[in-house]
Residue frames as qw, qx, qy, qz and C-alpha x, y, z in Angstrom:
[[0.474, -0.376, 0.237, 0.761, -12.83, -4.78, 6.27],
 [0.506, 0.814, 0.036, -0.282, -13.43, -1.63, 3.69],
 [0.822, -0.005, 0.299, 0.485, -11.63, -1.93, 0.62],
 [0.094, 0.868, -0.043, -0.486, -9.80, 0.23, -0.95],
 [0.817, 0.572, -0.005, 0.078, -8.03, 0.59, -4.18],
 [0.721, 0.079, 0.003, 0.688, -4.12, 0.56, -5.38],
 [0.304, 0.562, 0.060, 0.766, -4.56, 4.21, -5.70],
 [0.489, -0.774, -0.171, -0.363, -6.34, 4.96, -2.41],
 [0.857, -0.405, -0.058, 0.313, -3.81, 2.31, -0.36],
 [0.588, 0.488, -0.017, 0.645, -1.01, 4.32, -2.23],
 [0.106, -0.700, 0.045, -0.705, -1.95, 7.66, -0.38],
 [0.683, -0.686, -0.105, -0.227, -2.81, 6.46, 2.71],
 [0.910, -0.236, -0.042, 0.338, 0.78, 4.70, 3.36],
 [0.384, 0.590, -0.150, 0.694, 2.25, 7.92, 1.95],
 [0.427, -0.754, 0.114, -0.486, 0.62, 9.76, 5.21],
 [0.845, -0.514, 0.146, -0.027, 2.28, 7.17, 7.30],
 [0.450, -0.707, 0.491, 0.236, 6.05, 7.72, 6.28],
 [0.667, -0.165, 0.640, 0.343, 6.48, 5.85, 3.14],
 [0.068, 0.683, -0.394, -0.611, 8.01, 6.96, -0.02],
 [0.811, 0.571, 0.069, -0.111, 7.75, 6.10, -3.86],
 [0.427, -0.437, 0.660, 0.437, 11.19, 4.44, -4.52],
 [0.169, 0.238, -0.594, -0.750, 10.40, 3.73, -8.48],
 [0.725, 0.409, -0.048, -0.552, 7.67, 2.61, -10.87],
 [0.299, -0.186, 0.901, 0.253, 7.69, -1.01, -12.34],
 [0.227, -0.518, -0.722, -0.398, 4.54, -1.32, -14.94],
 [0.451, -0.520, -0.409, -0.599, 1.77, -1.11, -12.94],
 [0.763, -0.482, -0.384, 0.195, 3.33, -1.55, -9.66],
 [0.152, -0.808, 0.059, -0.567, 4.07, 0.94, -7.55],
 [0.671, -0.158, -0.524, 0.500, 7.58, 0.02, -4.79],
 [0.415, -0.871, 0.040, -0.261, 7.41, 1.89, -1.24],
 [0.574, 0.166, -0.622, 0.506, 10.13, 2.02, 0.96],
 [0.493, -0.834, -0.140, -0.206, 10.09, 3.35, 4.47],
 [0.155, 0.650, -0.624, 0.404, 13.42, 4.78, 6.25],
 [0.291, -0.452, 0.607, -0.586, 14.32, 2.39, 8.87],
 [0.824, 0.109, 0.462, -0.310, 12.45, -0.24, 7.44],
 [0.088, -0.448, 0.663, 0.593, 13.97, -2.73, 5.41],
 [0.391, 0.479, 0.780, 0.095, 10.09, -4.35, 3.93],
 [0.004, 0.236, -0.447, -0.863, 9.46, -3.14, 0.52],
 [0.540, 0.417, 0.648, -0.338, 5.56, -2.85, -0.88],
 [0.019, 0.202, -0.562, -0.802, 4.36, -3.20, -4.19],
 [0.355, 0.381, 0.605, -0.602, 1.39, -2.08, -4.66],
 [0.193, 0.386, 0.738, 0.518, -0.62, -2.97, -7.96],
 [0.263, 0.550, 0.190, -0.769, -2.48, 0.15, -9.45],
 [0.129, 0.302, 0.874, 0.359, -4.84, -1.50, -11.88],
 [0.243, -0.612, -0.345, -0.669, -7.47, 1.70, -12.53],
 [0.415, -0.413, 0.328, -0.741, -9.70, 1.76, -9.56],
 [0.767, -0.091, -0.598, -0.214, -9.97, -1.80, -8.85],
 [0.719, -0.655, 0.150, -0.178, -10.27, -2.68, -5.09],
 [0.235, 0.476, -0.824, 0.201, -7.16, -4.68, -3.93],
 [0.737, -0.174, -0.638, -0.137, -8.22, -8.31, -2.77],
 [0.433, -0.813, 0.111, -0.373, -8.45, -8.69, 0.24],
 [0.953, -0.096, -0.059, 0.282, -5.81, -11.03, 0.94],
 [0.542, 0.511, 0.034, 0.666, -3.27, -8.59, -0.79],
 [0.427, -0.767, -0.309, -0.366, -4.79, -6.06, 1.52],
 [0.637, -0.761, 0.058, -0.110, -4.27, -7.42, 4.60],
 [0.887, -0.080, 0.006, 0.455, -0.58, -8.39, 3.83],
 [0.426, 0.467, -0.041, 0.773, 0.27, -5.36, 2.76],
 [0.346, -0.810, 0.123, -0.457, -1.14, -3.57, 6.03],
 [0.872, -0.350, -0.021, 0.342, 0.81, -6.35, 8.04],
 [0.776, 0.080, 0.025, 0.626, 4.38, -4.96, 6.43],
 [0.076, 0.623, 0.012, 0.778, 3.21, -1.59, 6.72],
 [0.250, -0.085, -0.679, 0.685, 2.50, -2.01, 10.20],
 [0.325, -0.076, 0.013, -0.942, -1.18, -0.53, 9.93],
 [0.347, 0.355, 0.773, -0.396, -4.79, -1.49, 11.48],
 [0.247, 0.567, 0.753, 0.223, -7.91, -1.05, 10.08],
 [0.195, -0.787, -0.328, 0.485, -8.58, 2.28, 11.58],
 [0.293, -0.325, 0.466, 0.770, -5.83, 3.30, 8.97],
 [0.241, 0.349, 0.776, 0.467, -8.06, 2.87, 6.21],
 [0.025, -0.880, -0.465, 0.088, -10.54, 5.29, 7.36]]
């Protein structure tokens, strides 16, 4: 699996329908009409996101790998 950072995953889930609902610190909440799962994505510089964190957060976004690319 490539990784990607908080700031990279950020964009990529914008392109797929989901919106910046507010700013907590260093986290960074999505919503997504129609959907009632909420992400928060850590933006820590450019530090990859683990890959655990990752793959949970493409689960609730509903995205493959392919997405990443």
């Amino acid at each position: 699996m490539r990784t990607v950072s908080g700031k990279e995953f950020t964009k990529i889930i914008e392109r797929h329908g989901w919106n910046l609902l507010r700013v907590e610190g260093s986290h960074h909440i999505y919503g997504k009409p129609g959907n009632v799962a909420r992400l928060s994505v850590p933006i820590h510089r450019n530090k990859a996101l683990k890959t655990g964190l990752l793959k949970h957060l493409m689960k609730l976004a509903e995205l493959s790998e392919t997405d990443l690319s």
